[in-house]
C-alpha positions in Angstrom: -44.1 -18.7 -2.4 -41.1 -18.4 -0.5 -40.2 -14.7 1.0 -37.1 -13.7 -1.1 -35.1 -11.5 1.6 -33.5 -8.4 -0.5 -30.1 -7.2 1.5 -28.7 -4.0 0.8 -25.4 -3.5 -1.2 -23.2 -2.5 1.1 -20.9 0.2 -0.3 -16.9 0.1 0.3 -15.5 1.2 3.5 -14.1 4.7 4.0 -11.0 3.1 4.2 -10.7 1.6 0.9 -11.3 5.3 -0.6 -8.6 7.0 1.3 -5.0 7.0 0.1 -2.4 8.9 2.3 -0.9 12.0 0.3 3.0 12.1 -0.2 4.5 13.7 3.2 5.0 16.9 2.2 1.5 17.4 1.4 0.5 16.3 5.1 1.5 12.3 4.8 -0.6 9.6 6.7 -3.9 10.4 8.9 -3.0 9.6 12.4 -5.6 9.4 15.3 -4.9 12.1 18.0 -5.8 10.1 21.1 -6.1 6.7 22.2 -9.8 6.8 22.0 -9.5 7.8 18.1 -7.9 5.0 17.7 -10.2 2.8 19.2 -13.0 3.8 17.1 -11.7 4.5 13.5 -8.9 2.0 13.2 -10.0 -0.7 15.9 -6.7 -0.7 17.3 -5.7 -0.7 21.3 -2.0 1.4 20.5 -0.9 0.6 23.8 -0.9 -3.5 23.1 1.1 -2.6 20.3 4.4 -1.9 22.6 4.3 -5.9 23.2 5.2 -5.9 19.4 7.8 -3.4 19.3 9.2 -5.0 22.2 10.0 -8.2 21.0 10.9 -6.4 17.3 13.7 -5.2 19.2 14.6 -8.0 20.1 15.4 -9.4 16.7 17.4 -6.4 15.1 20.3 -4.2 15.8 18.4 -0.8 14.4 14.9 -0.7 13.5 11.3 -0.3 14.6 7.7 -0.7 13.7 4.9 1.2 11.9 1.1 0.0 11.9 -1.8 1.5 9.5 -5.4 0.4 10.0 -8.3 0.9 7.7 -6.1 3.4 6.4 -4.7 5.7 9.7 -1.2 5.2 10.7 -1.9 4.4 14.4 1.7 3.2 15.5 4.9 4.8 14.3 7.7 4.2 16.5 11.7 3.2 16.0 15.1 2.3 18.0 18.9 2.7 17.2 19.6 4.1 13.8 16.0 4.0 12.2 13.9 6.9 11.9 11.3 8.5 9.6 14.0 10.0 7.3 16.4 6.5 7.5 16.4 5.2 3.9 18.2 2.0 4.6 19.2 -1.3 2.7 16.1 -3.3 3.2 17.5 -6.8 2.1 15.2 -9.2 0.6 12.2 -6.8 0.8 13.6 -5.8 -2.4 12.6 -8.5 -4.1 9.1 -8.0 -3.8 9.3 -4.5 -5.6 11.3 -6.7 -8.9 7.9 -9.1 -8.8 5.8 -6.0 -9.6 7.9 -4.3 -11.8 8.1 -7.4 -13.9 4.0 -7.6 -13.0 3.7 -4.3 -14.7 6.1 -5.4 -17.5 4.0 -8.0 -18.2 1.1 -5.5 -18.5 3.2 -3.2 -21.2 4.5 -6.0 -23.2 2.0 -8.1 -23.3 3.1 -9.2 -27.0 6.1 -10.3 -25.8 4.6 -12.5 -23.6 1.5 -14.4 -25.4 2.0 -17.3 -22.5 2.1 -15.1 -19.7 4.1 -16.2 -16.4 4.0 -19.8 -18.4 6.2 -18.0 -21.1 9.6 -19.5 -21.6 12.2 -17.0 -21.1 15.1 -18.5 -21.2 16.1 -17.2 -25.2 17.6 -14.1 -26.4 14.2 -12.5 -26.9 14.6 -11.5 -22.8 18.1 -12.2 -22.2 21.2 -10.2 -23.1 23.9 -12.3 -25.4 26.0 -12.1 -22.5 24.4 -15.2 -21.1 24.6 -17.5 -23.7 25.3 -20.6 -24.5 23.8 -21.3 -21.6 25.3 -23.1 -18.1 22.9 -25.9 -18.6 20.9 -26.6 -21.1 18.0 -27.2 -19.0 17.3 -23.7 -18.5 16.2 -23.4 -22.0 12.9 -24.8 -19.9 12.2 -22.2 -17.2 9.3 -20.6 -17.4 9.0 -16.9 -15.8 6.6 -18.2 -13.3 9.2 -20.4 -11.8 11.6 -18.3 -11.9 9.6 -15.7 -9.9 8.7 -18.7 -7.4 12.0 -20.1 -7.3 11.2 -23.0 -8.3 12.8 -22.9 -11.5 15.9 -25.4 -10.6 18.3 -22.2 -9.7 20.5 -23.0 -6.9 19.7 -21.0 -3.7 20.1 -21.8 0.4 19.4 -25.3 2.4 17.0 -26.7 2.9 15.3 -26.6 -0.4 11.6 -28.4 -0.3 10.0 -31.0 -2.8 6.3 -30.8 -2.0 6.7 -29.7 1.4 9.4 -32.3 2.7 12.9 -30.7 3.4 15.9 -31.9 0.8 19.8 -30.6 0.7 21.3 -29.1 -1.9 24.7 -30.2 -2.5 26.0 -27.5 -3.3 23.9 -25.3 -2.4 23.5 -21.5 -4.9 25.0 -18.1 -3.6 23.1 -15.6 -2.0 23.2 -11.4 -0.5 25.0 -9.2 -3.0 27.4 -12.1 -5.0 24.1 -13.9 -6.0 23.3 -10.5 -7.6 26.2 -10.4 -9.7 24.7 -10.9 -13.6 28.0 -13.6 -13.9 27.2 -15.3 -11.3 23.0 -15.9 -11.8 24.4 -16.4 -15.7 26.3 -19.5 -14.6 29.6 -18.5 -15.4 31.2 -18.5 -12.4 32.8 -21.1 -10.2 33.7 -21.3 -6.8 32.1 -23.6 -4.0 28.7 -21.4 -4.3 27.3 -21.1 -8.1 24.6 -21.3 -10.4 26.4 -23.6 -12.9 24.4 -26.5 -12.8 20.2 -26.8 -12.0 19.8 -28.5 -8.9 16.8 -30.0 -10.1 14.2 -29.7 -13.8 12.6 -26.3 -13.3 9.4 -26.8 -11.3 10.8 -29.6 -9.5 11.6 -28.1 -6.6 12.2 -24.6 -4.3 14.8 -23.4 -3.3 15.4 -19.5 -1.7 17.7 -18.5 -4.8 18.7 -14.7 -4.9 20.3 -15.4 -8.5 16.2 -16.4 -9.6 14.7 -13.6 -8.8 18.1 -11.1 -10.0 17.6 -12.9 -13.4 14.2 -11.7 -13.8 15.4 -8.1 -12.9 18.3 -8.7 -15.7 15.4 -9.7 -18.5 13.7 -6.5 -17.4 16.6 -4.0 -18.1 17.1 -6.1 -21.3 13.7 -5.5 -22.7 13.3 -2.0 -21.1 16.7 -1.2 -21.5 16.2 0.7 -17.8 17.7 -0.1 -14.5 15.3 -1.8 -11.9 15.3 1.5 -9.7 15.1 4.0 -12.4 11.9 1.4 -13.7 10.4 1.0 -10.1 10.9 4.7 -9.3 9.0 5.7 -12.2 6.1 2.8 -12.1 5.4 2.5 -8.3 7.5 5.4 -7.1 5.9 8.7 -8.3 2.4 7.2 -8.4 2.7 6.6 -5.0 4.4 9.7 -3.8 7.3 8.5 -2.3 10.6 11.1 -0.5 13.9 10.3 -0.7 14.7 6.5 -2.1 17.5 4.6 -3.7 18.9 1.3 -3.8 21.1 -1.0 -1.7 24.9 -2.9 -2.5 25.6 0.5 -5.0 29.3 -0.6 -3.4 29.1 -4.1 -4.4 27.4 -4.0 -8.1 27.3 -2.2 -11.6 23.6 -2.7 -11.8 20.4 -2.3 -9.6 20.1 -5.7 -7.2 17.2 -7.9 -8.7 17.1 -9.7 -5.5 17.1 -7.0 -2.8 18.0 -4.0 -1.3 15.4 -1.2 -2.1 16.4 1.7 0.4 12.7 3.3 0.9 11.8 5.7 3.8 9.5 4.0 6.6 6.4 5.7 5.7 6.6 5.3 1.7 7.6 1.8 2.5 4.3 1.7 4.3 2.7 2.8 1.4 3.9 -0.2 -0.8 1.5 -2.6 1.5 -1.1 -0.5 1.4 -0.6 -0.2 -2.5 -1.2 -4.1 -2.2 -3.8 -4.2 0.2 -5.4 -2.3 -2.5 -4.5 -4.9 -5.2 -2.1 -2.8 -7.0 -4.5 0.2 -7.0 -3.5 4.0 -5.8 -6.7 6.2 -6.3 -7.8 5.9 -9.5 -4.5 4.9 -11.2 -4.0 0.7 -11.1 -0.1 0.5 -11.1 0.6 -3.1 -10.6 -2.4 -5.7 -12.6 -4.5 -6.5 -9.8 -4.6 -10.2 -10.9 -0.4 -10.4 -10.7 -1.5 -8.9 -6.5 -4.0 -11.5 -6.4 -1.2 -14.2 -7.3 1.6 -12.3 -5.0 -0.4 -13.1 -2.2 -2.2 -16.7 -2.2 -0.3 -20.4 -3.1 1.4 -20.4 -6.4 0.7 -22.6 -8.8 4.2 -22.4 -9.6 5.5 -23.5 -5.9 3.4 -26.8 -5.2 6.3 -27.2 -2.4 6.7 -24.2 0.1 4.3 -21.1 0.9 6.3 -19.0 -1.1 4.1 -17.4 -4.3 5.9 -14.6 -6.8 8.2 -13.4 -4.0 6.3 -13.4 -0.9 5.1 -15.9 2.2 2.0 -16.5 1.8 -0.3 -18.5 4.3 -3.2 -20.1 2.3 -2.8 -23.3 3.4 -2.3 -22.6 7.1 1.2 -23.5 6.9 1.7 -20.0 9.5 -0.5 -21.4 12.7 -2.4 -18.6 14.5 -2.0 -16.4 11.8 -5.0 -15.6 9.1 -5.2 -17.4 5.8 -5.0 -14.2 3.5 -1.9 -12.7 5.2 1.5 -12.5 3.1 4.4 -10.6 3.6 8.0 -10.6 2.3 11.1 -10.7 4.2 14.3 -9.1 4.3 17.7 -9.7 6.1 18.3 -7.7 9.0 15.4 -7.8 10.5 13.1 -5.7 7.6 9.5 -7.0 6.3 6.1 -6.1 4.9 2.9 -7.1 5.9 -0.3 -7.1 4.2 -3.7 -8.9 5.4 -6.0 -8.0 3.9 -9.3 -9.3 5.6 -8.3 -7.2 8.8 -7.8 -4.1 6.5 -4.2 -4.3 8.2 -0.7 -3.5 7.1 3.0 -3.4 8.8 6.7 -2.5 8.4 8.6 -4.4 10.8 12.3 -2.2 10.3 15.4 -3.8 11.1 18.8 -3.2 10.4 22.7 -4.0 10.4 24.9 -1.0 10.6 26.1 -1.7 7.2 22.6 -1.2 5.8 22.5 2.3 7.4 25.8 2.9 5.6 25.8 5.7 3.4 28.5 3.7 1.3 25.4 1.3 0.6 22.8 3.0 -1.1 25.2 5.8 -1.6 22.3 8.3 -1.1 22.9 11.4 1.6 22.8 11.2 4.8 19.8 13.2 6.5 21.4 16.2 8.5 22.4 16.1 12.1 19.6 18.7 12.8 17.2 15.8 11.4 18.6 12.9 13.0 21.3 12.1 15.3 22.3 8.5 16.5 22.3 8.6 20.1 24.6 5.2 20.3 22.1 3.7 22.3 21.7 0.2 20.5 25.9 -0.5 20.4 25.7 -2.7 23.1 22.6 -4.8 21.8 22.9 -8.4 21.3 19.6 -10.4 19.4 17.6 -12.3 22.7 14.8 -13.6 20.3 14.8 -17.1 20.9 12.7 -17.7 17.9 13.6 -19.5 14.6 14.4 -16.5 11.9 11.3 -17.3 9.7 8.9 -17.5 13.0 10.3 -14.2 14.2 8.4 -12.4 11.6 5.4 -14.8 12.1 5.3 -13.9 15.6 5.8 -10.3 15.3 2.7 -9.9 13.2 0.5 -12.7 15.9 1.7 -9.4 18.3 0.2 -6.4 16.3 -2.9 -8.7 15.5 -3.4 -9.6 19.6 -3.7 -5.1 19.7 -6.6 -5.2 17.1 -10.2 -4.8 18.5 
């Protein structure tokens, strides 16, 4: 009879039991010397200025923090970023609406017997203010699609039909007037709108900020809570964030489905390490760790771009030199996420306009003088990445990988 060779279980990692404590109870671990960081996190620090460099080449403000098999080895930032900067971080935002509706889907589960397959597109989950609707075909979106924008919303150019580039014409709104509940209703006109489906839902993708502000609308309908007041409780106090609000407070009457969560760097750090953790924070699993595991691979919902329930995702290589399990999600300005998971890795690039530092924006206080104090330094910048603006993220995280050990 054959030998059957018996090998041990191996039990989780220390860094998969180690959550970092809010700040004021003491915040991330951090290695206190080069060597530390060596041998707990497997991270050569120094490699990571390479990636900070270029970072500053692609935004005004910003900067980048690194956390490996949980310690926070890298934590460094330019112009008007800092550890207390809560800024507008554009589309990043509209990662946080994916889990919140996630976690909706969790405490309603009644109201949706078919899942992200369920239909939404009725008064059940949409206020009367949308109806009749724009086109009738929306009565055919299913919340899946509408998460993957593939749903027939009009969005940017190019739009993709099974991985081939198309035009829109015209193409959707997007930033803070795609946010506007008229506007992703349908029922407004203009050269940019949402009148009209581009194409049946699931027949194509498009990068539509109206999708992904609808879904936030159907969640303060059948909550009857704003987005931030929802996330802040779900995500937010589980995970101990500071300070936070929410971008374009001078633009709209509601929180923006499609962007603009204004998170300090280190509790934004904490949102990717939430996933990394497949939605779980100690003992407490805040977002469904299945809705994770469909964040971050290829959607069946989006059979024509890399793009899953609001973030890149790379499963099918379409990112070269980068691993297959990595996704992150964007944001304009400069601002993104990283999560991959096989390398126990995450990132926050920062970035930044001056506007999103604005205190207009988020309309949260400003952090004292004695805090922080922009030294004008970045006033003369001007972008030098040559880089496309999708590869500029691809490329910052290829840097912070080349650092890992």
């Amino acid at each position: 009879m054959k030998a059957i060779l018996l090998l041990p279980v191996l039990v989780a990692p220390l860094a998969a039991q180690y959550f970092p404590p809010p700040d004021a109870e003491g915040g991330w671990r951090k290695p206190h010397s080069r060597e530390e960081a060596r041998r707990a996190a497997g991270v050569a620090p120094e490699k990571l200025d390479a990636a900070l460099d270029f970072v500053q080449q692609t935004s005004k403000h910003g900067g980048l923090l690194v956390a490996r098999r949980g310690w926070l080895v890298y934590e460094r930032y330019f112009g008007k970023a800092h550890r207390e900067a809560a800024p507008n971080s554009g589309s990043v935002g509209k990662a946080f609406t994916s889990l919140a509706v996630g976690i909706l889907l969790r405490e309603r589960a009644d109201l949706f017997p078919d899942a992200l397959e369920q239909k939404v597109f009725t008064s059940e989950y949409f206020p009367a203010e949308m109806f009749p609707l724009s086109d009738p075909n929306r009565a055919d979106i299913k919340l899946g699609q509408l998460l993957a924008m593939t749903a027939g919303i009009r969005g940017n150019n190019p739009g993709y039909i099974h991985g081939q580039k198309t035009t829109l014409d015209p193409a959707g709104p997007d930033g803070w007037l795609a946010m506007r509940d008229t506007m992703a209703f349908g029922q407004e006109g203009g050269p940019l709108n949402t009148k009209s489906l581009w194409c049946a839902p699931g027949g194509g993708y498009s990068y539509a900020s109206s999708s992904i502000h609808l879904a936030s609308v159907m969640l303060r309908h059948m909550t009857g809570r704003e987005l931030e007041d929802y996330v802040r409780e779900k995500i937010g106090k589980p995970l101990g964030w500071g300070r936070f609000g929410w971008g374009y407070k001078n633009r709209l009457s509601h929180t923006a489905g499609a962007g603009g969560i204004a998170l300090r760097p280190p509790d934004m750090l904490r949102a990717a390490y939430l996933l990394l953790h497949k939605g779980r924070w100690k003992d407490n699993q805040v977002v469904p760790a299945d809705y994770v595991e469909k964040c971050s691979r290829p959607s069946p919902y989006n059979p024509h771009f890399p793009y899953s329930l609001q973030f890149n995702v790379n499963g099918t290589g379409w990112y070269a030199g980068l691993p297959r399990d990595a996704f992150w999600k964007t944001g304009s300005g400069g601002f993104c996420i990283f999560v991959v998971p096989s390398l126990d890795l995450v990132v926050y690039k920062m970035g930044g306009r001056d506007d999103q530092y604005a205190a207009e924006n988020t309309r949260m206080p400003p952090v004292p003088e004695s805090v922080f104090r922009y030294d004008g330094s970045r006033e003369k910048w001007t972008g030098t990445a040559s880089l496309p603006y999708e590869e500029t993220y691809a490329e910052t995280l290829r840097l912070v990988i080349a650092a890992l050990l």
